[in-house]
PDB file with one MODEL, atoms N, CA, C and O in Angstrom:
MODEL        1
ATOM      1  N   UNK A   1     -35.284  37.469  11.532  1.00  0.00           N
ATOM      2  CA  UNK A   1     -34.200  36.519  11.641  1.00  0.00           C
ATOM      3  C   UNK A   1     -33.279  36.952  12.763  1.00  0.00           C
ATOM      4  O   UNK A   1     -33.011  38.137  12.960  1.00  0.00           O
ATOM      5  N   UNK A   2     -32.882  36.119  13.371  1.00  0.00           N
ATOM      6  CA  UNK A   2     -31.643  36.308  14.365  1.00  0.00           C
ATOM      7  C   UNK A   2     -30.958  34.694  14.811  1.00  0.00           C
ATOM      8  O   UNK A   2     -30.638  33.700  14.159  1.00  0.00           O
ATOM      9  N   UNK A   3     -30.939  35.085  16.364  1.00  0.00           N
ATOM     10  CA  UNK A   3     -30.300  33.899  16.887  1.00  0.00           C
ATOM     11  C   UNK A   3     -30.851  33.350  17.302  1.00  0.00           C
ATOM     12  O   UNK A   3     -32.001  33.751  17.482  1.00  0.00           O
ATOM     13  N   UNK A   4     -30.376  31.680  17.892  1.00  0.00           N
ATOM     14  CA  UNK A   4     -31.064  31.150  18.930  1.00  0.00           C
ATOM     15  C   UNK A   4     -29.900  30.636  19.947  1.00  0.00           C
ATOM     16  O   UNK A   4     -28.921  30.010  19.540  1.00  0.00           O
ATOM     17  N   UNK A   5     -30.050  30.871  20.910  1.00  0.00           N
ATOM     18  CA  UNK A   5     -30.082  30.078  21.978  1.00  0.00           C
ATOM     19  C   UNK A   5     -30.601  28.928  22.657  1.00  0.00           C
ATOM     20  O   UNK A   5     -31.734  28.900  23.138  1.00  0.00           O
ATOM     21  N   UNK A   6     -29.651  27.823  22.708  1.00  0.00           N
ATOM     22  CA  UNK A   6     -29.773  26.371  23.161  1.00  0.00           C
ATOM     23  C   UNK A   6     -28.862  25.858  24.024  1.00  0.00           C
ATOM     24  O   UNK A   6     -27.751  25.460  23.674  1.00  0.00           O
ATOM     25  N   UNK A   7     -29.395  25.842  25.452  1.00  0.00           N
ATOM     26  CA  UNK A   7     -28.922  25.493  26.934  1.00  0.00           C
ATOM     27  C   UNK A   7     -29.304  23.744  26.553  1.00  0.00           C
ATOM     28  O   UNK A   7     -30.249  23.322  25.886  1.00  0.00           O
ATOM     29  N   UNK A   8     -27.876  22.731  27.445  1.00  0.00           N
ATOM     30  CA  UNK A   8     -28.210  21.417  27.551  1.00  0.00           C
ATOM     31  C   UNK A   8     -27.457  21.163  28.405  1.00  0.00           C
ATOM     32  O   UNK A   8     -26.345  21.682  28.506  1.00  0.00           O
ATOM     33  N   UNK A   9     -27.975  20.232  29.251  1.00  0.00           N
ATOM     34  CA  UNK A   9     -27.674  19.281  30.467  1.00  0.00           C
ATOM     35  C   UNK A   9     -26.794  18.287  29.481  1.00  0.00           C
ATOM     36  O   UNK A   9     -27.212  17.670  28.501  1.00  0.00           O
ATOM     37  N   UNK A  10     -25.385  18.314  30.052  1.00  0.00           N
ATOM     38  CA  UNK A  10     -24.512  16.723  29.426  1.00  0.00           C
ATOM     39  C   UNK A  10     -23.985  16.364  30.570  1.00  0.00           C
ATOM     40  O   UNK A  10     -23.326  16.985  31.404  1.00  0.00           O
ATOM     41  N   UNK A  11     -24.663  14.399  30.452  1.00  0.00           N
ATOM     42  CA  UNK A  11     -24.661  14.032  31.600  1.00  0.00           C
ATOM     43  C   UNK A  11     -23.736  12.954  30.900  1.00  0.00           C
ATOM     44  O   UNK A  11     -23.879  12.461  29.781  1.00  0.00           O
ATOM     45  N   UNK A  12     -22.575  12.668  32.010  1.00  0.00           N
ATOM     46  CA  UNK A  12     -21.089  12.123  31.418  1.00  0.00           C
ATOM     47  C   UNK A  12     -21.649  10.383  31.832  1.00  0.00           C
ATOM     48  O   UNK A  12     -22.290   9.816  32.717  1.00  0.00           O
ATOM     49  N   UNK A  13     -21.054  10.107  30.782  1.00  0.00           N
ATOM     50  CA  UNK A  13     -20.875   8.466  31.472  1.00  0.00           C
ATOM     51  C   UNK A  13     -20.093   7.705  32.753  1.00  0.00           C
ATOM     52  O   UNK A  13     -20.286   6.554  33.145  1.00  0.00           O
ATOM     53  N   UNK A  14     -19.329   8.511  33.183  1.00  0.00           N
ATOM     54  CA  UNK A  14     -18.680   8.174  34.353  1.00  0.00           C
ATOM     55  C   UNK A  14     -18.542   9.738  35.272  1.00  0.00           C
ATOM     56  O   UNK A  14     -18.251  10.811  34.743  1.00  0.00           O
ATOM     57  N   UNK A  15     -18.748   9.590  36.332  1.00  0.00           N
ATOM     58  CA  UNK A  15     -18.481  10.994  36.957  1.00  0.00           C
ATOM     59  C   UNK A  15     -16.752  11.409  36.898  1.00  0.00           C
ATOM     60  O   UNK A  15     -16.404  12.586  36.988  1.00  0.00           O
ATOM     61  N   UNK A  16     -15.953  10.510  36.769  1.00  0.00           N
ATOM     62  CA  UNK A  16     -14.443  10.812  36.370  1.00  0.00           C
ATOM     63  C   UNK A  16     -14.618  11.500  34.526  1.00  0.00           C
ATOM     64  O   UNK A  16     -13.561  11.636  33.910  1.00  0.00           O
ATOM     65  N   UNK A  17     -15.015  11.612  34.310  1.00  0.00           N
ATOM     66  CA  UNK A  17     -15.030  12.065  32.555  1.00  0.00           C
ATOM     67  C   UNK A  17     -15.921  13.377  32.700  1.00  0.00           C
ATOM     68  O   UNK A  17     -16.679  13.713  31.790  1.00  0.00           O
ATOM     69  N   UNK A  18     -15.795  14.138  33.937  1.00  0.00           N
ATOM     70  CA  UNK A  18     -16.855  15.039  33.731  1.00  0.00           C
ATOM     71  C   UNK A  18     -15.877  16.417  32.947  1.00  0.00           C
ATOM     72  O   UNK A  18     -16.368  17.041  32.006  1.00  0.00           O
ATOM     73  N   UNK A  19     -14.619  16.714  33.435  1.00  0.00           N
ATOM     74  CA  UNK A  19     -13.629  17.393  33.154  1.00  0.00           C
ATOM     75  C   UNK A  19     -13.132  17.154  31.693  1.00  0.00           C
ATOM     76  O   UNK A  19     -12.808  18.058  30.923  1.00  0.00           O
ATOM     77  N   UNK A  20     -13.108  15.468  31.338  1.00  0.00           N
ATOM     78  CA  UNK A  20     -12.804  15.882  29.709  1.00  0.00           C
ATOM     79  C   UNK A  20     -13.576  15.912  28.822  1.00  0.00           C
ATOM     80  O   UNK A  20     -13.239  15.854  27.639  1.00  0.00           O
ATOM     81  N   UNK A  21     -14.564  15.992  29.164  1.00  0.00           N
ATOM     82  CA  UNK A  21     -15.869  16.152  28.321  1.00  0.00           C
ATOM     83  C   UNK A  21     -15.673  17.801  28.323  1.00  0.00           C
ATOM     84  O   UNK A  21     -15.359  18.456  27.329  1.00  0.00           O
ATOM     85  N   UNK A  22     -15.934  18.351  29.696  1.00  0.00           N
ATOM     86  CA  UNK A  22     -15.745  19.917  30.065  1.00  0.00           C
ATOM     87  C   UNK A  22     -14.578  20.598  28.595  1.00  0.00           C
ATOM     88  O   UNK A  22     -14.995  21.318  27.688  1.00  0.00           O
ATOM     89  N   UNK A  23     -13.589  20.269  28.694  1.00  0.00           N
ATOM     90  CA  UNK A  23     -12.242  20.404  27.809  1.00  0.00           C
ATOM     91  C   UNK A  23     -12.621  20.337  26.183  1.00  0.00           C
ATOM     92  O   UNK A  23     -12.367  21.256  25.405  1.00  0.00           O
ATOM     93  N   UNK A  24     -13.265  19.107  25.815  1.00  0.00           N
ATOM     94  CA  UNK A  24     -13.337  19.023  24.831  1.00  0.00           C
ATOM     95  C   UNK A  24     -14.939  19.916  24.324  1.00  0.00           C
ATOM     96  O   UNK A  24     -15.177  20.106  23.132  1.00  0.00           O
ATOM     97  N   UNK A  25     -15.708  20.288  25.210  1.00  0.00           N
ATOM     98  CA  UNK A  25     -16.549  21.301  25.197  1.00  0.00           C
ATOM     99  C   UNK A  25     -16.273  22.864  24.821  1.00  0.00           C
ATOM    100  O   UNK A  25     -16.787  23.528  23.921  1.00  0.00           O
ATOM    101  N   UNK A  26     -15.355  23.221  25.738  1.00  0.00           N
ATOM    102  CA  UNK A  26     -14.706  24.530  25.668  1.00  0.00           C
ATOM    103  C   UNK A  26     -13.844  24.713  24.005  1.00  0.00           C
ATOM    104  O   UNK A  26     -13.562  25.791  23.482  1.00  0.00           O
ATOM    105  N   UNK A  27     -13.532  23.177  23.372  1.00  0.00           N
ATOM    106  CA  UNK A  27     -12.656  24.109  21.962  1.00  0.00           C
ATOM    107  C   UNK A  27     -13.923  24.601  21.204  1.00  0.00           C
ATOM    108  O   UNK A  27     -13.863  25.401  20.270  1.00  0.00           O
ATOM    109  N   UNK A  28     -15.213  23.991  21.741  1.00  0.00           N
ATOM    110  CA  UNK A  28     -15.917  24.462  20.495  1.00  0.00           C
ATOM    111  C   UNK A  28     -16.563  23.774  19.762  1.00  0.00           C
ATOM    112  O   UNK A  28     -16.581  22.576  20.046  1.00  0.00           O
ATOM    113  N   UNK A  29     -17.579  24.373  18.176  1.00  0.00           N
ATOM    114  CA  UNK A  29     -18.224  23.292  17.432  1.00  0.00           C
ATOM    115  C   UNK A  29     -17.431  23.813  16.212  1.00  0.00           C
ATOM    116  O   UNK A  29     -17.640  23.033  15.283  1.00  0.00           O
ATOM    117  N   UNK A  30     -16.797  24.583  15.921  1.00  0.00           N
ATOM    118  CA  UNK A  30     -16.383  25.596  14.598  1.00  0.00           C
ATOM    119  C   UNK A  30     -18.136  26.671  14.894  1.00  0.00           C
ATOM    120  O   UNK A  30     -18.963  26.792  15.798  1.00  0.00           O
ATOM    121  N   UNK A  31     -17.879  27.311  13.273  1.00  0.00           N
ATOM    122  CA  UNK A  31     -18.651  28.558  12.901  1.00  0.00           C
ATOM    123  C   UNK A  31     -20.176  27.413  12.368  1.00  0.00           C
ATOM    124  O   UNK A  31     -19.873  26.284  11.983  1.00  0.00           O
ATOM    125  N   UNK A  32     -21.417  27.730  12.386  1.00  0.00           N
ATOM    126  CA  UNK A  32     -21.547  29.447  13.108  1.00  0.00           C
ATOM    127  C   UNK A  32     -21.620  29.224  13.966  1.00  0.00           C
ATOM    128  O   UNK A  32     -22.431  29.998  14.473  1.00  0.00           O
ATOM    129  N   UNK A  33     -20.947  27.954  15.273  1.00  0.00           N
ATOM    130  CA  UNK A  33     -21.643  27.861  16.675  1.00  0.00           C
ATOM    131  C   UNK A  33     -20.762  28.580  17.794  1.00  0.00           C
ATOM    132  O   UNK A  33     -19.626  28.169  18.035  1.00  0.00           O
ATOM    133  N   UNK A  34     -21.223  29.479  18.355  1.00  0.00           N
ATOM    134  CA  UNK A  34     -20.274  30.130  19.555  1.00  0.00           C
ATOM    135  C   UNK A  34     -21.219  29.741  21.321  1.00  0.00           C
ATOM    136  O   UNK A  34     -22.332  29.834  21.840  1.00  0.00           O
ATOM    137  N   UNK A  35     -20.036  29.356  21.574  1.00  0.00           N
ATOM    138  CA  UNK A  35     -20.027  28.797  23.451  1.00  0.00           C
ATOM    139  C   UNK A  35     -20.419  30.176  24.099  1.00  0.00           C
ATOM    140  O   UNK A  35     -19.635  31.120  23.998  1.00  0.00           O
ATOM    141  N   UNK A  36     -21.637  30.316  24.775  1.00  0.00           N
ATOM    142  CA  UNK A  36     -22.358  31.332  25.700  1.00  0.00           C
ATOM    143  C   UNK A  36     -21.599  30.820  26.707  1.00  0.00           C
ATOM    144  O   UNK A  36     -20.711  31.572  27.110  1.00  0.00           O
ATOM    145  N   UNK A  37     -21.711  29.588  27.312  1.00  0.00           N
ATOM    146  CA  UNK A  37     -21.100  29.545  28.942  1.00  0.00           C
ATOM    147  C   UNK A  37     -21.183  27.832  28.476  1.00  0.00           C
ATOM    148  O   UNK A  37     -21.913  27.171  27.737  1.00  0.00           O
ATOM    149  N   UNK A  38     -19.976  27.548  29.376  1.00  0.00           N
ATOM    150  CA  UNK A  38     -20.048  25.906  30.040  1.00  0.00           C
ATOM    151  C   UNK A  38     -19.978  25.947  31.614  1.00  0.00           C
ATOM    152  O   UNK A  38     -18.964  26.516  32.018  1.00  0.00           O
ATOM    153  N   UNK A  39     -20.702  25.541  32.458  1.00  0.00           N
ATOM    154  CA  UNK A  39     -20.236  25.679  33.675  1.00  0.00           C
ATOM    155  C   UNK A  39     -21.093  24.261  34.365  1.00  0.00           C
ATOM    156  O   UNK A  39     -21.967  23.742  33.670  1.00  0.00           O
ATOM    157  N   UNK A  40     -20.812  23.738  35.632  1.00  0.00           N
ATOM    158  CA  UNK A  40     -20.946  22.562  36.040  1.00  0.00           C
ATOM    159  C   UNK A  40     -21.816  23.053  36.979  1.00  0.00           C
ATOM    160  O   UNK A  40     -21.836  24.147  37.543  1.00  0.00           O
ATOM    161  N   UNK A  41     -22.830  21.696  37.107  1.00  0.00           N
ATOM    162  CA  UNK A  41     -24.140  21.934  37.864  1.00  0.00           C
ATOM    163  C   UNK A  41     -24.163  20.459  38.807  1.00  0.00           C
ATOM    164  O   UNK A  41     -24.057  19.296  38.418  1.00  0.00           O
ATOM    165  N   UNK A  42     -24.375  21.097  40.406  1.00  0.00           N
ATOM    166  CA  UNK A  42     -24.608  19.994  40.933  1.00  0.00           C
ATOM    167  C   UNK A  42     -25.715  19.454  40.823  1.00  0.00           C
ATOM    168  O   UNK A  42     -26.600  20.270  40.567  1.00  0.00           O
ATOM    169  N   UNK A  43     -26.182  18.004  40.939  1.00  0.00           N
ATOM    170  CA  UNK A  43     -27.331  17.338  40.700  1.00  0.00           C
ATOM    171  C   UNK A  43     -27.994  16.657  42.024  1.00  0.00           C
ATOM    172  O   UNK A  43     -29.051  17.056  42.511  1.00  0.00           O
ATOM    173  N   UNK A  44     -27.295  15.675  42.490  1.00  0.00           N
ATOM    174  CA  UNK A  44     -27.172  15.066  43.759  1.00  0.00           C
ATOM    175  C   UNK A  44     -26.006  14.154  44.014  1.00  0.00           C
ATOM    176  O   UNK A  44     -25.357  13.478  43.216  1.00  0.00           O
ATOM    177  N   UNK A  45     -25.853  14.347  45.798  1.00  0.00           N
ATOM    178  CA  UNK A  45     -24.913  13.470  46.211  1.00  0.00           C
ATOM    179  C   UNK A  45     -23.502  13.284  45.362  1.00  0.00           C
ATOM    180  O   UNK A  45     -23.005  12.207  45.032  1.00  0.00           O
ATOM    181  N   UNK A  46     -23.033  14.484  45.119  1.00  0.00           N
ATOM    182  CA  UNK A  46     -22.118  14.548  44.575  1.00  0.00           C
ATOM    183  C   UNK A  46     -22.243  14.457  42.972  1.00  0.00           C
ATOM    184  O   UNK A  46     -21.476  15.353  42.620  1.00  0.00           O
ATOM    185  N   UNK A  47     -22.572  14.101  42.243  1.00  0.00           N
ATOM    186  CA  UNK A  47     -22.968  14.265  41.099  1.00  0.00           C
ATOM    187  C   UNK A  47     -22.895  15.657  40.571  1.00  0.00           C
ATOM    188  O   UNK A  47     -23.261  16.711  41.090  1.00  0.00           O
ATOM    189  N   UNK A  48     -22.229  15.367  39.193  1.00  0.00           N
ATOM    190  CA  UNK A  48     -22.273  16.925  38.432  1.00  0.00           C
ATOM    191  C   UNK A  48     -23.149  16.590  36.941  1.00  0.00           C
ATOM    192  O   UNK A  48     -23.442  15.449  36.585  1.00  0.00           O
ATOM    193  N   UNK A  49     -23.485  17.838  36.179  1.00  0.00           N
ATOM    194  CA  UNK A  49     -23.516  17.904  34.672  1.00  0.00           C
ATOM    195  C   UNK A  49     -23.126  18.913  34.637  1.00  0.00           C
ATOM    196  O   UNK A  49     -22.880  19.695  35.555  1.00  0.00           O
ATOM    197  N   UNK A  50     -22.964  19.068  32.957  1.00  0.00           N
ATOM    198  CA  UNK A  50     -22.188  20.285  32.560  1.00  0.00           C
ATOM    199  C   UNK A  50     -23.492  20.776  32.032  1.00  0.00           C
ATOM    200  O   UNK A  50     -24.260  19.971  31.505  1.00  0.00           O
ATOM    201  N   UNK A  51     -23.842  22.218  32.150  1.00  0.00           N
ATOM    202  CA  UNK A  51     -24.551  22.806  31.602  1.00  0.00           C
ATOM    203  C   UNK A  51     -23.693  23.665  30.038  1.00  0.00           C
ATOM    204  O   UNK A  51     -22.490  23.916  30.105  1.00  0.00           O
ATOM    205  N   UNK A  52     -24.285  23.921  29.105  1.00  0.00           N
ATOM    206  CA  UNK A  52     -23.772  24.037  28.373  1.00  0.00           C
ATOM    207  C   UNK A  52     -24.575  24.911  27.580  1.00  0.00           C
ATOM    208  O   UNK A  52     -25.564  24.366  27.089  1.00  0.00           O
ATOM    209  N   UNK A  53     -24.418  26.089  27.331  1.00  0.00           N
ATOM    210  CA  UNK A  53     -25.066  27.263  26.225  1.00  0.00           C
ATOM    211  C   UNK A  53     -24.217  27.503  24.281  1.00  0.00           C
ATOM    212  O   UNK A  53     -23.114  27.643  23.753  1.00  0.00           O
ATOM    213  N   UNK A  54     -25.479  27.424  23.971  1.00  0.00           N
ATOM    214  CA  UNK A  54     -24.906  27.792  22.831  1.00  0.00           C
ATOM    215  C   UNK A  54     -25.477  28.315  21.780  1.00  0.00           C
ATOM    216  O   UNK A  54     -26.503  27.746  21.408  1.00  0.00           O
ATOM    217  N   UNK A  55     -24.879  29.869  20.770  1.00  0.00           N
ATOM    218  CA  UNK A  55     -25.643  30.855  20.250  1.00  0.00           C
ATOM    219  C   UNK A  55     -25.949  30.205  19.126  1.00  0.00           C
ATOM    220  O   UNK A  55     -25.303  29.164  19.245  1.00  0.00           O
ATOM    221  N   UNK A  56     -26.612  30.143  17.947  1.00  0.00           N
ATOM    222  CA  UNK A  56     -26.058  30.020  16.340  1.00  0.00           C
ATOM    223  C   UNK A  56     -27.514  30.719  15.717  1.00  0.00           C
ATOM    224  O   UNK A  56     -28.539  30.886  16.378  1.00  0.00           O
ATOM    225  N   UNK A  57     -27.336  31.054  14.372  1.00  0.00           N
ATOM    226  CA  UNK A  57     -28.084  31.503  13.472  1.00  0.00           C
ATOM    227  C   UNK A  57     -29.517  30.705  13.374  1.00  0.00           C
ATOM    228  O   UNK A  57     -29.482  29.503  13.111  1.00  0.00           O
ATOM    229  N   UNK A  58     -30.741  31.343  13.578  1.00  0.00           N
ATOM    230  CA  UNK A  58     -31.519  30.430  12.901  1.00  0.00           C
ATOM    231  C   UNK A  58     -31.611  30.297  11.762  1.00  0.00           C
ATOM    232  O   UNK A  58     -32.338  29.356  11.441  1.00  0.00           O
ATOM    233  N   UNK A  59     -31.094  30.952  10.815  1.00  0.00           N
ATOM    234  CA  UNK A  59     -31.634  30.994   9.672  1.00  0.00           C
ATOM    235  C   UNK A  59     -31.457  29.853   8.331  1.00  0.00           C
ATOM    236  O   UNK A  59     -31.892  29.714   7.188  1.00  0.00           O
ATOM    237  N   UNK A  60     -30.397  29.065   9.417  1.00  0.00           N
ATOM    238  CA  UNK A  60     -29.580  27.763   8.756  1.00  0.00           C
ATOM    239  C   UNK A  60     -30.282  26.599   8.597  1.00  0.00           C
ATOM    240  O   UNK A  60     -30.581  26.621   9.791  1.00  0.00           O
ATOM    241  N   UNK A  61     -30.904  25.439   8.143  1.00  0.00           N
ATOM    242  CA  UNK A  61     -32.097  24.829   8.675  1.00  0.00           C
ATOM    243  C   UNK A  61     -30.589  23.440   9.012  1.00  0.00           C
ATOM    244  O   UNK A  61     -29.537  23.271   8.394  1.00  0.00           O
ATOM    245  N   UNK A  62     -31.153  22.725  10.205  1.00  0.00           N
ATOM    246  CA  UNK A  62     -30.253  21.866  10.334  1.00  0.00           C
ATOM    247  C   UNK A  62     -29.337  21.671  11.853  1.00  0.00           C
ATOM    248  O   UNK A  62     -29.083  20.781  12.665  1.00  0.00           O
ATOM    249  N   UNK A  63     -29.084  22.941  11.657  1.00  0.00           N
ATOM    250  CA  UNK A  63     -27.649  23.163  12.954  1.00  0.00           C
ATOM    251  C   UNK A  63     -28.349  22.561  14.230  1.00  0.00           C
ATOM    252  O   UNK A  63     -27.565  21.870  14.882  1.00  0.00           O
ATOM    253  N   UNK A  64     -29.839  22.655  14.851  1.00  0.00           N
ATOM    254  CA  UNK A  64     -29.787  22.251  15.738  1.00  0.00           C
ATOM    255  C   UNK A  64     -29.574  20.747  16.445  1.00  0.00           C
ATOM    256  O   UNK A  64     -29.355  20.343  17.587  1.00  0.00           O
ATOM    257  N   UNK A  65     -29.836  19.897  14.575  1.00  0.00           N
ATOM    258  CA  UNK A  65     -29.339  19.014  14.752  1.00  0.00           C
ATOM    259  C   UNK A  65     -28.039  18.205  14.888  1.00  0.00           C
ATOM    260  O   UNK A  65     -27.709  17.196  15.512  1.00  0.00           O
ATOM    261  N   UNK A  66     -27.355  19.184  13.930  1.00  0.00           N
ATOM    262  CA  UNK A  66     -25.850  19.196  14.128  1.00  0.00           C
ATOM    263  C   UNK A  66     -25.281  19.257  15.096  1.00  0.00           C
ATOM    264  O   UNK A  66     -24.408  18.404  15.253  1.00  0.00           O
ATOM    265  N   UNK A  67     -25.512  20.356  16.282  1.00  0.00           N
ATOM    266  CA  UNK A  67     -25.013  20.997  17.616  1.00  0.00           C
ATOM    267  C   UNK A  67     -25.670  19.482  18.148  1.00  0.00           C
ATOM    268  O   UNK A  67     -24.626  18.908  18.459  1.00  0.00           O
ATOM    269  N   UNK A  68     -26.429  18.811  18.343  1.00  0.00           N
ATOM    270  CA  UNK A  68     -26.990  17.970  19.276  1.00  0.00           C
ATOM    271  C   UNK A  68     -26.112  16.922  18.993  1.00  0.00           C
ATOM    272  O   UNK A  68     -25.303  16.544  19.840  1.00  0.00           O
ATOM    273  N   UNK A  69     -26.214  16.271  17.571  1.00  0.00           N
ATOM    274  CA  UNK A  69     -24.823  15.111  17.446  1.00  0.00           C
ATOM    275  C   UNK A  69     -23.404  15.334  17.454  1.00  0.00           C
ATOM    276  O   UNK A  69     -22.576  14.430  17.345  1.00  0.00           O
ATOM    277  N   UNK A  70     -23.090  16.777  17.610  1.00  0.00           N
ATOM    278  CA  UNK A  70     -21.458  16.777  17.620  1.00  0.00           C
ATOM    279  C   UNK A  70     -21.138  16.959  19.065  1.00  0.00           C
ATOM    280  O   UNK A  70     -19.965  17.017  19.434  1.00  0.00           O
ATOM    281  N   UNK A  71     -22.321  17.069  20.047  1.00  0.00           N
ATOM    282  CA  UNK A  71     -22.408  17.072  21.700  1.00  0.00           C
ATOM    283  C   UNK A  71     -22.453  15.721  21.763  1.00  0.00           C
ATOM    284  O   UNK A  71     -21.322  15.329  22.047  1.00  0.00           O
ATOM    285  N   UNK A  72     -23.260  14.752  21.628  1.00  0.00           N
ATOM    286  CA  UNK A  72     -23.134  13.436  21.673  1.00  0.00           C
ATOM    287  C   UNK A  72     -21.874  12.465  21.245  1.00  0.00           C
ATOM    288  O   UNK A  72     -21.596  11.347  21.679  1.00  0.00           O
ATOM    289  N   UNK A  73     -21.120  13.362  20.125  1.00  0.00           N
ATOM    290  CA  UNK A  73     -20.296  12.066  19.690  1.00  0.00           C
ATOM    291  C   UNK A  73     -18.590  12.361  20.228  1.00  0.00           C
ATOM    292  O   UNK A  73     -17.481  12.002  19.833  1.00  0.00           O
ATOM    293  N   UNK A  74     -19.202  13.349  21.509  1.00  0.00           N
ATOM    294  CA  UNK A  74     -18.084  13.644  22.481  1.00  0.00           C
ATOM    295  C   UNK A  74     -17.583  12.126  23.580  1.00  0.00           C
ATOM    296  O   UNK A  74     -18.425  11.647  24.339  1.00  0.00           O
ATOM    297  N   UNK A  75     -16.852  11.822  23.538  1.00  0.00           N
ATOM    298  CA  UNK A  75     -16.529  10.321  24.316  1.00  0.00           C
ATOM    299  C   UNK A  75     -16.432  10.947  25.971  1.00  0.00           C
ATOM    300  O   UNK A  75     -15.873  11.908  26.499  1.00  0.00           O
ATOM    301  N   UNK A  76     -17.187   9.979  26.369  1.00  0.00           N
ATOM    302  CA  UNK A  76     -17.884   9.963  27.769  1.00  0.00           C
ATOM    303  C   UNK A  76     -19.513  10.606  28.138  1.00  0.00           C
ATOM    304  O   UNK A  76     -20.119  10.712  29.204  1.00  0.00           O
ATOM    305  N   UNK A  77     -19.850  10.940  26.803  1.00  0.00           N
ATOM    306  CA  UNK A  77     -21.162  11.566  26.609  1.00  0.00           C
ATOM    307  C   UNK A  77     -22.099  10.447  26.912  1.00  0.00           C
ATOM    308  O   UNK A  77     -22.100   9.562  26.057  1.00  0.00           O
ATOM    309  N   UNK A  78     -23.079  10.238  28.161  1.00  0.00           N
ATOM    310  CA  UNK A  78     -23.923   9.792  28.111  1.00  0.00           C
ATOM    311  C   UNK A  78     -25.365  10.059  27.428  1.00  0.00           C
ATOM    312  O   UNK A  78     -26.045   9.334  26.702  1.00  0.00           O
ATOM    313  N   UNK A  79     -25.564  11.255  27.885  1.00  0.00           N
ATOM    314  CA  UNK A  79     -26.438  11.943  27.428  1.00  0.00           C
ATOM    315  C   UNK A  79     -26.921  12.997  27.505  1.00  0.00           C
ATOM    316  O   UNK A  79     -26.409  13.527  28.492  1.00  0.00           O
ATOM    317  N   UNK A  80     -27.994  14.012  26.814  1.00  0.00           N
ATOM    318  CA  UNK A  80     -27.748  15.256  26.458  1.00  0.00           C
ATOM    319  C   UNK A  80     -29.245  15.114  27.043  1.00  0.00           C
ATOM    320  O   UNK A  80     -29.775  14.058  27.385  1.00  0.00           O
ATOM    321  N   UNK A  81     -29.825  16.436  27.086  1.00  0.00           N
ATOM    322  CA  UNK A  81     -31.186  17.031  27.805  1.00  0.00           C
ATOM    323  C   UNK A  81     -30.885  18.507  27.572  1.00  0.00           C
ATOM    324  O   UNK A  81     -30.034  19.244  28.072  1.00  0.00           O
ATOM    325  N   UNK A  82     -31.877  18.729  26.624  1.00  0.00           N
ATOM    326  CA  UNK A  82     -31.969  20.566  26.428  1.00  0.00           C
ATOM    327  C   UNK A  82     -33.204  20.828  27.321  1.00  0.00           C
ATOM    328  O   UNK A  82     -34.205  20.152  27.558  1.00  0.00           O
ATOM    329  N   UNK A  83     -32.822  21.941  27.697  1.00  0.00           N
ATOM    330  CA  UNK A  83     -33.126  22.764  29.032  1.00  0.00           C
ATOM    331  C   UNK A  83     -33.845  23.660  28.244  1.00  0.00           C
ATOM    332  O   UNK A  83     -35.053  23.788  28.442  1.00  0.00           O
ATOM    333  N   UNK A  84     -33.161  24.424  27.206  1.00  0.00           N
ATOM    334  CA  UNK A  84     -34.454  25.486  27.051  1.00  0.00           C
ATOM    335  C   UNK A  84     -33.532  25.890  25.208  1.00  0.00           C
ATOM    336  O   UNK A  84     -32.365  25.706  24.862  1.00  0.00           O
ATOM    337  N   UNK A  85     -34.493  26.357  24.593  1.00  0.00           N
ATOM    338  CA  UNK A  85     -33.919  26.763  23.374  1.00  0.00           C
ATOM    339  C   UNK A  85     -34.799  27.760  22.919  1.00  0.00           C
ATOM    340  O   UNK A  85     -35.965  27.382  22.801  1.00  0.00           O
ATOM    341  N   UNK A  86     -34.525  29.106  22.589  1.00  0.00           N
ATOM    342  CA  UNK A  86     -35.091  30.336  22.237  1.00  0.00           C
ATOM    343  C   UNK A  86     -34.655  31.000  21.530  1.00  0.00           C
ATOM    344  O   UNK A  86     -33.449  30.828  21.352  1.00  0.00           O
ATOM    345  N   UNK A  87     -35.207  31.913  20.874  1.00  0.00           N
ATOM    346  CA  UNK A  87     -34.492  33.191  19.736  1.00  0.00           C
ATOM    347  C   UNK A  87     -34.636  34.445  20.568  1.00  0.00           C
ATOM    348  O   UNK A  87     -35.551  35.038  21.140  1.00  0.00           O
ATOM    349  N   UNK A  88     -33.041  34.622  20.347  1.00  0.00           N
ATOM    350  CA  UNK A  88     -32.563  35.656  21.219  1.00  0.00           C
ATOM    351  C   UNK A  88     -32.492  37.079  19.905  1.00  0.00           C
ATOM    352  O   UNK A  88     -32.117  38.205  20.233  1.00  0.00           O
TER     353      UNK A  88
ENDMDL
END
């Protein structure tokens, strides 16, 4: 048993909403989910996403679904794309 790690591409609905999406990213999901990194990724022609890491327990059955809809039901969330998810 340990952790996992789950990296996702959040791609904003407007390129002006990339910052409060960013904001409302950084407070967090609560326990057990802890923020590895948020940092912004260029895409093209000006275009950003937020890349977004995040640790939690596997041992919970569920959370990854949880972490995926409480990323989505962020306002300006277009859409989400996991990049990679592993046990660390």
């Amino acid at each position: 048993m340990g952790d996992i790690l789950s990296v996702y591409k959040v791609y904003p609905e407007e390129i002006d909403d990339i910052e409060k999406i960013q904001k409302s990213l950084e407070k967090g999901f609560g326990e057990p989910f802890k923020i590895a990194k948020i940092e912004l990724e260029p895409i093209a022609f000006g275009l950003k996403v937020i890349k977004l890491g995040v640790i939690f327990p596997d041992k919970i059955d569920g959370l990854l679904d949880k972490l995926e809809d409480s990323i989505k039901a962020i306002e300006g969330v277009r859409d989400i794309e996991i990049e990679v998810s592993t046990l660390i």
